[in-house]
MIVEX-549793 format. One record per residue (C-alpha): y, z, x. Coordinates in pm, whole numbers, padded with zeros to 5 digits, always signed. Layout:
YZX/...
end
This chain:
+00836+04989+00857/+00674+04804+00592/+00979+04788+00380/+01193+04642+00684/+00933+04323+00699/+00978+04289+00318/+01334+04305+00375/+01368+04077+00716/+01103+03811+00493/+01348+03802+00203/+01647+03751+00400/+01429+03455+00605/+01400+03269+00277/+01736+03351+00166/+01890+03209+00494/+02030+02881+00439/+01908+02552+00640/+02162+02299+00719/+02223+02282+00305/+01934+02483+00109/+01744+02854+00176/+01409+02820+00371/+01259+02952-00030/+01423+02658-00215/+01249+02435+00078/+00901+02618+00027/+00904+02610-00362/+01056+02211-00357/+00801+02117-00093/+00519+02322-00304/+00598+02083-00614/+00652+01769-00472/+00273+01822-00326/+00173+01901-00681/+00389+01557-00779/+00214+01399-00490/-00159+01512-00546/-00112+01445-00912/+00013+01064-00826/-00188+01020-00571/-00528+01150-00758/-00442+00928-01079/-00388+00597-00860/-00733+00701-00685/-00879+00738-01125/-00730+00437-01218/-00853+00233-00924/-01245+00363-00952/-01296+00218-01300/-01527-00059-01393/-01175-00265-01555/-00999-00271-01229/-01311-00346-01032/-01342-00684-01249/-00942-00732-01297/-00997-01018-01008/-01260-01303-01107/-01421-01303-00807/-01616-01010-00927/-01585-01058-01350/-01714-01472-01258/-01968-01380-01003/-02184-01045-00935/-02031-00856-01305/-02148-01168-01508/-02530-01099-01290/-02514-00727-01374/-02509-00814-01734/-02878-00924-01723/-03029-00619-01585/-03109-00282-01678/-02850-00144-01492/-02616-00285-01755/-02851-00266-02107/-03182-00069-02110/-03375+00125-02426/-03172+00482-02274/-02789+00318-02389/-02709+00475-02047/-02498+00183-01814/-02416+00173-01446/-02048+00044-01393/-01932-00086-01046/-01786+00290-00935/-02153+00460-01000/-02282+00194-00738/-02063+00140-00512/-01864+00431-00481/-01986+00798-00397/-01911+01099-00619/-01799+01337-00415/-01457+01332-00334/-01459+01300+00034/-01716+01024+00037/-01506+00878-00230/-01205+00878-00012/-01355+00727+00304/-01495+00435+00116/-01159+00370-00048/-01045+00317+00288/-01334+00097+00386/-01276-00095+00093/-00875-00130+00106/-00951-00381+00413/-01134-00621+00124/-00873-00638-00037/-00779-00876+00228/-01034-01130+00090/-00852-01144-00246/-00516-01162-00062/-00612-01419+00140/-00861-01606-00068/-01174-01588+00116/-01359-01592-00200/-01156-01705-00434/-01393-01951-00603/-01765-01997-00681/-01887-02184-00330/-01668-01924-00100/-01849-01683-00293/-02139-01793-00204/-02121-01951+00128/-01988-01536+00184/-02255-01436-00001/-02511-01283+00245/-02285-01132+00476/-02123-00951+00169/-02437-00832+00059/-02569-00721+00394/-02276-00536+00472/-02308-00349+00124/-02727-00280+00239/-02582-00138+00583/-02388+00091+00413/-02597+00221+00195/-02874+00212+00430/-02652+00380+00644/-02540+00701+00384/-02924+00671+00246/-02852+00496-00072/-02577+00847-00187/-02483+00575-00446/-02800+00549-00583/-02906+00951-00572/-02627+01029-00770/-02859+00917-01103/-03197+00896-00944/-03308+01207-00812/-03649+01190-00625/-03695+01553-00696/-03694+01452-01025/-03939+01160-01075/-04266+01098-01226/-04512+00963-01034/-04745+00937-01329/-04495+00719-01495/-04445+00490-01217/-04677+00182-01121/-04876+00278-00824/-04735+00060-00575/-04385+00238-00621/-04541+00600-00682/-04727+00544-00322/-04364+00421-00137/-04170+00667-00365/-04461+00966-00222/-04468+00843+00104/-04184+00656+00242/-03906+00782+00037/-03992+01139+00073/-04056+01126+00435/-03713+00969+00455/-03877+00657+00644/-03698+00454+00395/-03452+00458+00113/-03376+00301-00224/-03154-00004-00038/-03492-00068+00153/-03696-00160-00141/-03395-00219-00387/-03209-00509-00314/-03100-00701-00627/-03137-00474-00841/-02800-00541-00985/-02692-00827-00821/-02858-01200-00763/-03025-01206-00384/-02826-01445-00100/-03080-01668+00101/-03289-01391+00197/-03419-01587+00496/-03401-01358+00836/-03321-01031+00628/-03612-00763+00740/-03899-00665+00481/-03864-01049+00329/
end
């Protein structure tokens, strides 16, 4: 019995289509994925790198030329935050759905919405509040991929950050966006924005 399926599933891939045998199909199909995934996965690489984020100059003039002057960018541990470690998650899934959130900013460039220093900033706040909401939103997964609260000192802090870090952060009341804002970036008019 067993050697008549064995038999009847060779002959299946055998059996030609309309021009080529169901195997030929399977196997072609089976390495054009592999092309695919292999394309598609070095396209995704190439576009999460700090050089492509700042290959437009709205982002090398404006919030890359801020980063430079915080510790995100030079501090006494030579380790540096680049755009990707902030504002795009690690894990691959994540990764992909804010690829797809992002492709619709692309539009901006396209279309110029801030394609010099004054659209940049008249867009300034709503750009940055819809960067808080997000990470507000996925409770700052951007930030926890270097700073683990498991992993602090609350000796070395100051105490005003030990007591939110104790309190509010571990109860998950808050997270890092909460406290956080400009850490890397200048701050819009913060006029209306909550906690300010």
């Amino acid at each position: 019995m067993m050697k008549k399926i064995i038999s009847i599933g060779w002959q299946t891939l055998k059996k030609p289509s309309a021009y080529f045998s169901l195997g030929f199909l399977v196997i072609g199909g089976f390495i054009m994925g592999i092309i695919f995934w292999g394309g598609f996965n070095t396209a995704l690489e190439a576009t999460n790198t700090e050089q492509f984020c700042i290959s437009c100059h709205e982002m090398e003039d404006n919030v890359y030329e801020e980063m430079k002057t915080t510790i995100h960018f030079s501090n006494r541990s030579g380790v540096r935050a680049t755009c990707p470690d902030c504002h795009v998650p690690h894990k691959w899934t994540d990764k992909i759905a804010r690829k797809m959130q992002a492709s619709k900013e692309v539009w901006g460039k396209i279309f110029g919405t801030i394609n010099t220093r004054e659209k940049f900033l008249a867009h300034r706040k709503r750009l940055a509040q819809n960067e808080w909401t997000r990470l507000k939103a996925n409770d700052s997964l951007e930030c926890r991929n270097c700073h683990n609260f498991d992993y602090m000192d609350f000796t070395a802090q100051s105490g005003r950050a030990a007591q939110q870090h104790s309190t509010s952060l571990a109860s998950g009341d808050k997270t890092c966006i909460d406290c956080h804002k400009g850490i890397a970036h200048q701050l819009p008019d913060m006029k209306g924005v909550e906690g300010w």
